[in-house]
C-alpha positions as CSV (number, residue, x, y, z in Angstrom):
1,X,8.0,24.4,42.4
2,X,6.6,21.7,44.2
3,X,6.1,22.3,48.3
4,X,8.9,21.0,50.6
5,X,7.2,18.2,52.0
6,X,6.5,16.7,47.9
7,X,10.7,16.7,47.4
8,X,11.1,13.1,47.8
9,X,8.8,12.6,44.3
10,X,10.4,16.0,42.8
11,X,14.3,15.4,42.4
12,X,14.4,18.5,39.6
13,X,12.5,20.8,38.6
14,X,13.5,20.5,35.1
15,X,11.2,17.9,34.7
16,X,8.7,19.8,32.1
17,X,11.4,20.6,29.8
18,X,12.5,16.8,29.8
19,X,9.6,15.6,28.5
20,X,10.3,17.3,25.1
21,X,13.7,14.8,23.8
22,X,10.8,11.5,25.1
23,X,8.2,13.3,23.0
24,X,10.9,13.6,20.2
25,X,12.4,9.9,20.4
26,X,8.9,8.9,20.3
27,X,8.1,10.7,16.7
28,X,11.6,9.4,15.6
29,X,11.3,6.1,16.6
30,X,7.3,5.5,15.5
31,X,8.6,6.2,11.9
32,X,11.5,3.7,12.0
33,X,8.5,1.6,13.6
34,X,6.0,2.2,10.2
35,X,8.8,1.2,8.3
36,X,9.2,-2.4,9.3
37,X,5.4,-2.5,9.9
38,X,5.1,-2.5,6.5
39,X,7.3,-4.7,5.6
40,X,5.7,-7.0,7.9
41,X,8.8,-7.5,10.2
42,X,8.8,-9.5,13.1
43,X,9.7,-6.5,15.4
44,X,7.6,-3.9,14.1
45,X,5.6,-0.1,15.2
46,X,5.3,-0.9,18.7
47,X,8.4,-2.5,19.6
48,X,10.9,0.2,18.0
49,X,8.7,2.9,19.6
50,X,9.1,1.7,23.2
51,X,12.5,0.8,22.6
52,X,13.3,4.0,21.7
53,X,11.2,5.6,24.0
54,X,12.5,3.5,27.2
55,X,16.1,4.7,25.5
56,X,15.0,8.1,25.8
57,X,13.7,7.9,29.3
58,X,16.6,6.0,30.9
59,X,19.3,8.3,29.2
60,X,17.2,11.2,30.8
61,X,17.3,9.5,34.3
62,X,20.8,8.9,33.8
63,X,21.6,12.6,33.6
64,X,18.9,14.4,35.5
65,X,17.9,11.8,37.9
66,X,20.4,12.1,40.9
67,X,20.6,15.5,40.8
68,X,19.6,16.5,44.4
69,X,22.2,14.1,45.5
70,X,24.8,16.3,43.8
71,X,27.5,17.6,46.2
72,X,27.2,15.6,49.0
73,X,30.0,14.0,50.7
74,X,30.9,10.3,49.4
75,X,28.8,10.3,46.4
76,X,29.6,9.9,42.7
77,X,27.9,10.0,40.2
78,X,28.5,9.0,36.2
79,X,25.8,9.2,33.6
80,X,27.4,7.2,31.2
81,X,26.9,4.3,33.3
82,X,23.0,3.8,32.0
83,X,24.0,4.7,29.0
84,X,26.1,2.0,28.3
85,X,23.4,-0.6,29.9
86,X,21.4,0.2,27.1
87,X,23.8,-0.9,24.5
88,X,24.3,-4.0,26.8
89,X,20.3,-4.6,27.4
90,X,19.3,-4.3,23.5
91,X,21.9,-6.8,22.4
92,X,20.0,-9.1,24.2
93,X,16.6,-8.2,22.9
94,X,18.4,-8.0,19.1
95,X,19.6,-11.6,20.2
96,X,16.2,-12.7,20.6
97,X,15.0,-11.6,17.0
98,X,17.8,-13.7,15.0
99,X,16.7,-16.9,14.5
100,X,18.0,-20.0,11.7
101,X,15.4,-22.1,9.6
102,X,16.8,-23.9,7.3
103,X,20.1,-23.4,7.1
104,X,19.3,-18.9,7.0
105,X,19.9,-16.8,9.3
106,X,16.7,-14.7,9.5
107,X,16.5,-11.8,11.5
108,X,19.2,-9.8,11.6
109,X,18.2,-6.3,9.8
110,X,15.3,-6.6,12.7
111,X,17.8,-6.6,15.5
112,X,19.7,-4.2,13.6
113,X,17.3,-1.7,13.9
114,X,16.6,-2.3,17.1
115,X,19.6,-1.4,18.2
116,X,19.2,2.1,16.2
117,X,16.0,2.6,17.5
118,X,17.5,2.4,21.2
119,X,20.4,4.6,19.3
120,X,18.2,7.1,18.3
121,X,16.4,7.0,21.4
122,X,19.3,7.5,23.3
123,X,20.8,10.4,21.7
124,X,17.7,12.0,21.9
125,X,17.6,11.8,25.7
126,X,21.2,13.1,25.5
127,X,20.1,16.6,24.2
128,X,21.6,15.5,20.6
129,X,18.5,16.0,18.5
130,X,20.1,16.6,15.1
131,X,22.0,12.9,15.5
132,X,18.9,11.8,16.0
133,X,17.5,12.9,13.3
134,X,20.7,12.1,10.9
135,X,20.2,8.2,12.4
136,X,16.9,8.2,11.5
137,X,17.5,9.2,8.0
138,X,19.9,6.7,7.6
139,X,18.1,4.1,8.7
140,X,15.4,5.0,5.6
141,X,18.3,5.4,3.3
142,X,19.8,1.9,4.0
143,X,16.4,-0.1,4.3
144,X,15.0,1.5,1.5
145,X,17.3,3.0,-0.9
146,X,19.6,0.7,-0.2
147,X,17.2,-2.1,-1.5
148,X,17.6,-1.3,-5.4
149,X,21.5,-1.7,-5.0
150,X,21.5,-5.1,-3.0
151,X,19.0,-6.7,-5.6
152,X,21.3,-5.8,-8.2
153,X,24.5,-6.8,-6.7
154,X,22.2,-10.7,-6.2
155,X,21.5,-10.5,-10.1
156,X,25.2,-9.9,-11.1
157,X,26.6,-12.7,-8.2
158,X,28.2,-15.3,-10.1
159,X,26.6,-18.6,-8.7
160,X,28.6,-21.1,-7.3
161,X,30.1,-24.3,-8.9
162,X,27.8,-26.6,-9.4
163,X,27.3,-30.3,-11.2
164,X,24.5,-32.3,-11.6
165,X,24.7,-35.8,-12.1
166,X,23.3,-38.9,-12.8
167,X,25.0,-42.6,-12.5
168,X,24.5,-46.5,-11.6
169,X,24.2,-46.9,-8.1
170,X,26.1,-49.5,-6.3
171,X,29.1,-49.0,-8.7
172,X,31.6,-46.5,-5.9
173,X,31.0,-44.1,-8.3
174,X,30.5,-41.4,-6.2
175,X,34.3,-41.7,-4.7
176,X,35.7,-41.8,-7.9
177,X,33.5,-38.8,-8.7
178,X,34.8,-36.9,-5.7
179,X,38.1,-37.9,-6.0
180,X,37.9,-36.0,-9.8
181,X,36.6,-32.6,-8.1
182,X,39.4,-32.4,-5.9
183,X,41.9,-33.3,-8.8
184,X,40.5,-30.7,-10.8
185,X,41.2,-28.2,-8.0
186,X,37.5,-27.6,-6.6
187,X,36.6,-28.5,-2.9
188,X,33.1,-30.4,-2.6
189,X,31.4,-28.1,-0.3
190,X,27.5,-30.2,-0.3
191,X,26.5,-33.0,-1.8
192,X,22.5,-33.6,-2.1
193,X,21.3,-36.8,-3.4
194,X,18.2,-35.8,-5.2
195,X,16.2,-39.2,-5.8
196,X,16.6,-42.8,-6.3
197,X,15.0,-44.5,-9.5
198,X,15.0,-48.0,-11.4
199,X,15.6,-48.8,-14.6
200,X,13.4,-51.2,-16.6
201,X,15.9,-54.1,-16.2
202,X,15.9,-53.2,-12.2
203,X,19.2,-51.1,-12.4
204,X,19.2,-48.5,-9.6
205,X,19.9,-44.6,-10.9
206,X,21.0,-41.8,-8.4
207,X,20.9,-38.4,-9.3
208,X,23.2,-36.0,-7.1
209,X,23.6,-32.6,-6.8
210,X,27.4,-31.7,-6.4
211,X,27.8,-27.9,-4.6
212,X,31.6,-27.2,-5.3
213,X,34.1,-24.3,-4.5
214,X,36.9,-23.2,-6.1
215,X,37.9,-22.0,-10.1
216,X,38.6,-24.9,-11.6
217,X,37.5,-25.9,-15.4
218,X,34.2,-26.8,-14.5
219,X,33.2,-27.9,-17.6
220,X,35.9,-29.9,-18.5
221,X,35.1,-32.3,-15.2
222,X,31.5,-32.8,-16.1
223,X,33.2,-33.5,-19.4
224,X,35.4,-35.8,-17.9
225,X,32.6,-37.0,-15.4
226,X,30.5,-38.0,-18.4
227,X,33.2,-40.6,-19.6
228,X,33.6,-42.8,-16.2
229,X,31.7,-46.1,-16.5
230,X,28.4,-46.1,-14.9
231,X,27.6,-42.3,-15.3
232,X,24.7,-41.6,-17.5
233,X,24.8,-37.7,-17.3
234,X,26.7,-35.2,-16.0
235,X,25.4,-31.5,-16.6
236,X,26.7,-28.1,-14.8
237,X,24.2,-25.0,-13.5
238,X,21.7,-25.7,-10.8
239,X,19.0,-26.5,-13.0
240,X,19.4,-29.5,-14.1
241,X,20.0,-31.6,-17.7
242,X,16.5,-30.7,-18.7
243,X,17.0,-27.2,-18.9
244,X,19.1,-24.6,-20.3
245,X,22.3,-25.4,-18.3
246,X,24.8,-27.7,-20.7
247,X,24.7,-31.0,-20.3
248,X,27.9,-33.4,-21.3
């Protein structure tokens, strides 16, 4: 016990024992850390340690802090209160970490797990050890035996609608085209106009990519696509008339 005069620096004297659920949060959390270090994440060992560490420590102060002030007269005191800064405060870390390029959104199992490190943290500065423990095991079950799963499910994802086609520029083709996907009950979700070439008489050839939604007969529009004047090819697949997809 520290001497009277050192009580301003010494508001417990549990403070020993509470180093044990810092020292815990930290193995915890370093392991979640490893595991997106590997995978060469953008958040990786030391930013989930500290998180989870800082967690610990401010869940710790959050209980065991203020307890000299305790009983005195106009004073009250909740410990959920830091608590539920640090869900606040790592949202806006996690924010940071999601970013778009290129039309994807990349990022967000990062800030996901930073927001389980702080979880983990957290519950082990509340004296919960085992549901530390049981998040921790979770998170290796969903980032890695979760991973087998999710690349099957892509495999077996039927692809979207899609027509490739190639036609006489200059013609209004490509309304009459558009008009037909609608009629055929599919909604033209992109279109990408793939390249621009001449013909040997100086006849200018579009080719268009056609991203569509809905359950229509697909084949039977780039059947029917194939017929309108100016159209040279009209194939279905997102590969192209050159390859294995069936071209009309």
């Amino acid at each position: 016990m520290p001497p009277e005069w050192f009580s301003p620096l010494w508001s417990t004297p549990r403070q020993w024992e509470l180093l044990l659920p810092v020292v815990l949060a930290l193995v915890l959390t370093t392991m979640i850390g490893l595991e997106r270090e590997a995978g060469a994440k953008s958040a990786g060992l030391r930013t989930h340690t500290l998180v989870g560490v800082g967690s610990a420590v401010f869940m710790l102060i959050s209980k065991y802090a203020f307890a000299d002030l305790v009983g005195q007269d106009n004073i009250s005191i909740d410990p959920s209160r830091v608590a539920a800064q640090i869900v606040s405060g790592i949202g806006f870390l996690g924010a940071g970490l999601i970013f778009v390029r290129q039309d994807a959104v990349r990022g967000l199992t990062t800030a996901a797990t930073i927001w389980l490190a702080a979880a983990v943290g957290t519950a082990c500065g509340a004296g919960l050890p085992l549901l530390g423990l049981a998040a921790t095991a979770g998170h290796f079950a969903v980032t890695r035996g979760l991973q087998p799963l999710a690349r099957t499910t892509r495999r077996r994802r039927r692809e979207p609608p899609m027509l490739r086609l190639r036609y006489t520029d200059g013609l209004g083709i490509l309304r009459t085209v558009l008009e037909r996907c609608t009629g055929a009950g599919f909604a033209v979700a992109q279109v990408s106009v793939e390249r621009e070439t001449f013909t040997a008489d100086g006849t200018r050839v579009a080719a268009l990519t056609l991203l569509l939604e809905g359950r229509g007969d697909l084949t039977g529009l780039a059947g029917e696509l194939a017929e309108l004047e100016g159209v040279r090819s009209a194939s279905t697949g997102s590969e192209g008339p050159d390859d294995e997809d069936e071209e009309i």
